[in-house]
C-alpha positions in Angstrom: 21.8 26.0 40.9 19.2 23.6 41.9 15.5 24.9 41.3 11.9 23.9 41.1 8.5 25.4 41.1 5.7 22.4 42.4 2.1 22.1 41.2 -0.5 21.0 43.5 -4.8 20.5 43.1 -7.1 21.0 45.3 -8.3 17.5 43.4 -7.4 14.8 41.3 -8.2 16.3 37.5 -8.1 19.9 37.8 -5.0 20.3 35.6 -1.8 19.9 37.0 -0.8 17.9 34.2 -1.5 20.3 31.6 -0.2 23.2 34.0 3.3 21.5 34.0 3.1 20.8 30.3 2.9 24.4 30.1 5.1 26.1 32.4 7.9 23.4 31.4 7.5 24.5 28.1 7.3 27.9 28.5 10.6 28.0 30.6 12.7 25.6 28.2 11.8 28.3 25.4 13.2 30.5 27.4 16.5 28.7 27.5 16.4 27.3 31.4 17.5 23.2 31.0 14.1 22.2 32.8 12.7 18.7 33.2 9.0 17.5 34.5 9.2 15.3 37.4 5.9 13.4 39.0 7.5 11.2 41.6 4.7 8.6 41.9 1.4 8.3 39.5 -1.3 5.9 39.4 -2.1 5.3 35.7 -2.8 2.6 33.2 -1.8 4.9 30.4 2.2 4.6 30.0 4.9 4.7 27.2 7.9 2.1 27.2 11.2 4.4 26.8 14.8 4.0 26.2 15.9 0.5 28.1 12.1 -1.1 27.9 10.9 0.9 30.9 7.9 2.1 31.7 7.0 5.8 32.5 3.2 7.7 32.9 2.0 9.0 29.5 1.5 12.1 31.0 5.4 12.9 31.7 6.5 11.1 28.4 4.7 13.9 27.0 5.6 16.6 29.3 9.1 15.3 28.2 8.2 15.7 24.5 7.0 18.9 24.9 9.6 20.6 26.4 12.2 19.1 23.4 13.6 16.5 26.1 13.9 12.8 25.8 11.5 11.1 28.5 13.6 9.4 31.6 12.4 7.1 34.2 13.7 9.7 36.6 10.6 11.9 35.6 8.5 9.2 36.8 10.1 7.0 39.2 7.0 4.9 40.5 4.1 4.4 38.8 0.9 2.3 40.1 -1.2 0.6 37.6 -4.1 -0.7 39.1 -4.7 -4.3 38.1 -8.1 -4.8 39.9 -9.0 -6.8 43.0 -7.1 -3.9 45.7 -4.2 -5.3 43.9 -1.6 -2.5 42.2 1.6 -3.4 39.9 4.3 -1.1 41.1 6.6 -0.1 38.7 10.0 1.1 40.5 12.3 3.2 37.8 10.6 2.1 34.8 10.3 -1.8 35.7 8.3 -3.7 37.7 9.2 -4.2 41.3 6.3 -6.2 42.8 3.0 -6.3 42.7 1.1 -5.3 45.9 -1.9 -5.2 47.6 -3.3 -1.4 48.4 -2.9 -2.0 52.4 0.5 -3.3 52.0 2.0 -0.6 50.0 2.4 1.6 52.8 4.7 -0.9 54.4 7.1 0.2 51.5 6.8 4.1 51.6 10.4 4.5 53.3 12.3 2.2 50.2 10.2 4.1 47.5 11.0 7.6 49.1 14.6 6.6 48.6 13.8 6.2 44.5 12.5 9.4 44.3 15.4 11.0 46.2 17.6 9.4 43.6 15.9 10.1 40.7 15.7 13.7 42.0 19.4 13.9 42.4 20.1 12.0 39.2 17.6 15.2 37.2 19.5 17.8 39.0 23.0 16.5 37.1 21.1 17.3 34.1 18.7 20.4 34.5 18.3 23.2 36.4 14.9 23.7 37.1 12.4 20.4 38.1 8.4 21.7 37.4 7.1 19.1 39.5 3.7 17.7 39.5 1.8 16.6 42.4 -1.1 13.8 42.8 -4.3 14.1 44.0 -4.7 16.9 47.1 -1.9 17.6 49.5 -4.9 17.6 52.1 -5.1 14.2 52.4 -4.8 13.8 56.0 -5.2 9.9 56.5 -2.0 9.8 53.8 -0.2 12.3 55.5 2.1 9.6 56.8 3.0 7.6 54.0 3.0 10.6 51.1 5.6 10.7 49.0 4.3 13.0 46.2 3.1 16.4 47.5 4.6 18.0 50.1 7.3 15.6 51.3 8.7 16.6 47.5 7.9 20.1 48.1 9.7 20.2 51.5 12.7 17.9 50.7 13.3 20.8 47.8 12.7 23.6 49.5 10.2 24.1 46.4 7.6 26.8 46.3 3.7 25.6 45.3 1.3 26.3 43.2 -1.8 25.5 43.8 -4.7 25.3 41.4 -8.9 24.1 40.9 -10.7 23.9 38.6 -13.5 26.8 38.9 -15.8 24.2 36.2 -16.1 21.9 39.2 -17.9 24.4 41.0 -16.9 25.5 44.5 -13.2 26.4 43.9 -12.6 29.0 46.3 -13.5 26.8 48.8 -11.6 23.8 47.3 -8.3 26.1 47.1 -8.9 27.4 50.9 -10.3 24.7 52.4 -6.6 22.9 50.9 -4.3 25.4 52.2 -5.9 25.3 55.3 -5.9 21.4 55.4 -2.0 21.3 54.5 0.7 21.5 57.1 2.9 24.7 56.5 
């Protein structure tokens, strides 16, 4: 049986990483075959794994964490800025092409069909997916082109979480002002 729980922010750094450390964790203890999954992240922090590629610190140790051995499925693209608008995208743990920001976009279709297959290739392994998103799901002008909140979330079926951070001041209105933002 296919299965997955999402977490969303109202905000880039309000812990969704650590919240899917945790709840990964939590759920592998109790003896579900569970796997993180983030299907894009923009990060200059990243582990080489088995084959020499490349996946986002932050799911090599959500991996770790939960006893599994980290995949380039759990991260199938990941942006490292390189300055000058210019972003190295790395498709399934190598690089692909290096792009500028604007023409990114042009690619969202062929980079939706990597995360679809590294989705497909988790489920022949686990059961459950805890599945971390980027950013806000709010963001209206990316609506189009998003391929890591709720496009996921939809294409799964997958219920959301979504969290603040009250330290930032103003979460209520963060977490509302999201939901409201975020087609249903």
């Amino acid at each position: 049986m296919k299965c997955s729980l999402m977490i969303q922010g109202t905000a880039s750094f309000v812990g969704k990483t650590v919240f899917t450390l945790a709840i990964g964790r939590i759920l592998s203890k109790k003896g579900y075959r569970v796997a993180p999954f983030k299907s894009q992240n923009m990060s200059l922090n990243s582990r080489v794994i088995q084959d020499h590629r490349e996946i986002a610190w932050a799911q090599y140790f959500q991996a770790l964490s939960i006893g599994e051995e980290p995949s380039f499925h759990m991260n199938p693209i990941l942006l490292k800025p390189i300055g000058n608008k210019k972003t190295q995208v790395i498709v399934h743990g190598r690089q692909w092409k290096i792009l500028d920001y604007k023409d990114y976009y042009k690619y969202h279709d062929y980079l939706w069909t990597k995360v679809v297959e590294s989705i497909e290739e988790l489920y022949k392994k686990y059961d459950l997916l805890i599945i971390e998103g980027a950013g806000s799901p709010a963001e209206i002008n990316l609506y189009k082109y998003e391929i890591v909140n709720m496009r996921v979330a939809s294409y799964l079926n997958s219920p959301v979480l979504l969290i603040g951070d009250i330290e930032r001041g103003g979460v209520f209105a963060s977490l509302w002002g999201t939901w409201s933002l975020v087609e249903h």
